[in-house]
C-alpha angles and dihedrals in degrees: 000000000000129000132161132244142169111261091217086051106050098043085046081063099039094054088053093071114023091100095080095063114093138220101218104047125167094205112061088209082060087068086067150087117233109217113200116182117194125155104341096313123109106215111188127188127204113184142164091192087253096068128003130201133206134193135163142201131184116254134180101248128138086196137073121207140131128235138161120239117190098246108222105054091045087046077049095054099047098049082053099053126066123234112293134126106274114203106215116199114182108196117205098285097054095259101157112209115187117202124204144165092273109031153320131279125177134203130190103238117195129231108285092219087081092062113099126251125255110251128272113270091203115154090011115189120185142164126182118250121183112265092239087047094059087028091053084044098060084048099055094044118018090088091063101053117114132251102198115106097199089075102045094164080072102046092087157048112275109221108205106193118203126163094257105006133056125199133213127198143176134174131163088185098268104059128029126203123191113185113190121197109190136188086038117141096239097156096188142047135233142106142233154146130265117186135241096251096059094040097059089045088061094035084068104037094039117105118235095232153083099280116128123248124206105220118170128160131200115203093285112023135048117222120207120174120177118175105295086355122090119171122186118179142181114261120230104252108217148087109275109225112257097266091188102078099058099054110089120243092209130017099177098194120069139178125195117202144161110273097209094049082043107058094035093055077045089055095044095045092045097070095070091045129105101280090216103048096022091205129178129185120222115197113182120188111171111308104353130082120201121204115197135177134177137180099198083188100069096020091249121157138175140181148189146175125197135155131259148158106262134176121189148035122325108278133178112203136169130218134172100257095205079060095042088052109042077060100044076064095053080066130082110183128101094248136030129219112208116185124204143173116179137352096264105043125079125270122229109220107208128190107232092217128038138165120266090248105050138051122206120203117173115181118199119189109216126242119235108251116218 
């Protein structure tokens, strides 16, 4: 079998969806590409048996025919070539010789027989979500996600399913993000769990724009399909806490304060903070906000004053400033609003300004201050 393809194209697939494959794999046919060839169209499959990824690309090929081609040392060779037509021939036994301007390499490819089947799609239900809604989405709550695995439940996206609304939601336990997209046409209703590593597949291949993604899901598995993509991944099994209850119905007192000058007091004062707690004390007193670190340890200390809109008694509370950071990027308004009650219950970060289709909640637990 021989058919023709673009070097530039074909690695532009290939790095799509490289990300699935795995390092550590417990199958040696996982560490592959599966190359399918069917009417002029070049399908090729990347899985870890937990997701799987396809693409395809048109070739010039009067043949069909499947093969698997170890995927490092071919993703090797393309970055290394410049863009030219390559001419790839596989022989019986699967021998794979590439031809190019230049020269001739050749890779011993596997059966792809071995290579494992895509999941049922059984009692599929869809519906179709823009691809910068689900994109916007990942953004705003990927980094809260959880990496314990002893809590699997927390280790993904929830996925809270309404007939004109979807909700997102994250937690790892000490921070907590609800993403709302509303006027989107749902049509059912339903909820479950995808995990981190899918998600930040799709974070870096979705378009940032208004195209519409098929994205259906069976009891086990989620289906997304976007033009050539298509991602099917393996759902968490498991019950997601009842976010609800942690989030306060009323925080009575509220500051209002610029992200950018914010995050960047957050950064500075940071330095000279504990490494392992990362806490930093925010003491508010009318207008003006004080952020303060130490790291008694080392005898570090660091301070700062700035001003800001604030509503309610005098309070002195600690966060972990990576945390509070990593959600004051999650905005994207000028201004946050933060709103606060005592120094040991959460704090809920607003943005002051959203758009009339979304609605951003971000939950930070404090940190006890000595």
């Amino acid at each position: 079998m021989k058919f023709i393809v673009s070097s530039s194209a074909l690695l532009k697939q290939l790095q799509q969806i490289s990300g699935v494959i795995s390092s550590n794999t417990v199958l040696p046919i996982l560490e592959d590409f599966l190359f399918e060839i069917a009417d002029g169209k070049l399908h090729i499959v990347a899985t870890d048996l937990e997701t799987v990824m396809r693409v395809q690309i048109e070739v010039k090929s009067n043949e069909n025919g499947r093969f698997c081609v170890p995927a490092k040392i071919l993703l090797d060779t393309l970055k290394a070539l410049p863009n030219q037509p390559l001419t790839i021939n596989i022989e019986q036994n699967f021998a794979i010789e590439i031809t190019s301007d230049n020269g001739k390499y050749k890779i011993m490819g596997e059966n792809p027989d071995n290579f494992p089947k895509d999941p049922s799609n059984a009692g599929l239900q869809g519906f179709t979500l823009p691809s910068n809604a689900l994109l916007t989405a990942i953004n705003k709550t990927i980094f809260a996600v959880s990496t314990d695995d002893l809590r699997p439940a927390m280790t993904g996206v929830y996925f809270e399913l309404n007939k004109d609304e979807i909700q997102f939601v994250a937690t790892d336990a000490h921070r907590l993000v609800r993403y709302k997209r509303l006027n989107v046409n749902i049509g059912e209703t339903g909820t479950f769990i995808v995990p981190r590593k899918p998600l930040n597949v799709l974070k870096n291949i979705l378009p940032d724009n208004d195209d519409a993604l098929s994205i259906s899901h069976t009891a086990n598995h989620l289906f997304i399909e976007h033009n050539d993509m298509s991602l099917i991944c393996r759902l968490i099994d498991a019950r997601f806490p009842d976010y609800k209850v942690v989030i306060p119905a009323e925080n009575p007192y509220t500051l209002i304060i610029n992200k950018v000058s914010f995050a960047a007091a957050l950064r500075r004062v940071n330095v000279f903070a504990n490494k392992s707690t990362n806490l930093v004390a925010l003491s508010i007193t009318g207008n003006e906000l004080k952020l303060s670190a130490q790291d008694i340890d080392y005898n570090f200390e660091g301070n700062e004053t700035m001003p800001c809109q604030y509503n309610g008694e005098p309070l002195q509370i600690g966060f972990n400033a990576k945390f509070l950071s990593e959600m004051l990027n999650a905005i994207s308004s000028e201004d946050v609003k933060l709103e606060l009650s005592t120094p040991s219950k959460a704090g809920l970060i607003k943005p002051t300004e959203q758009e009339a289709d979304e609605d951003l909640l971000l939950l930070i637990m404090p940190l006890l201050i000595n």
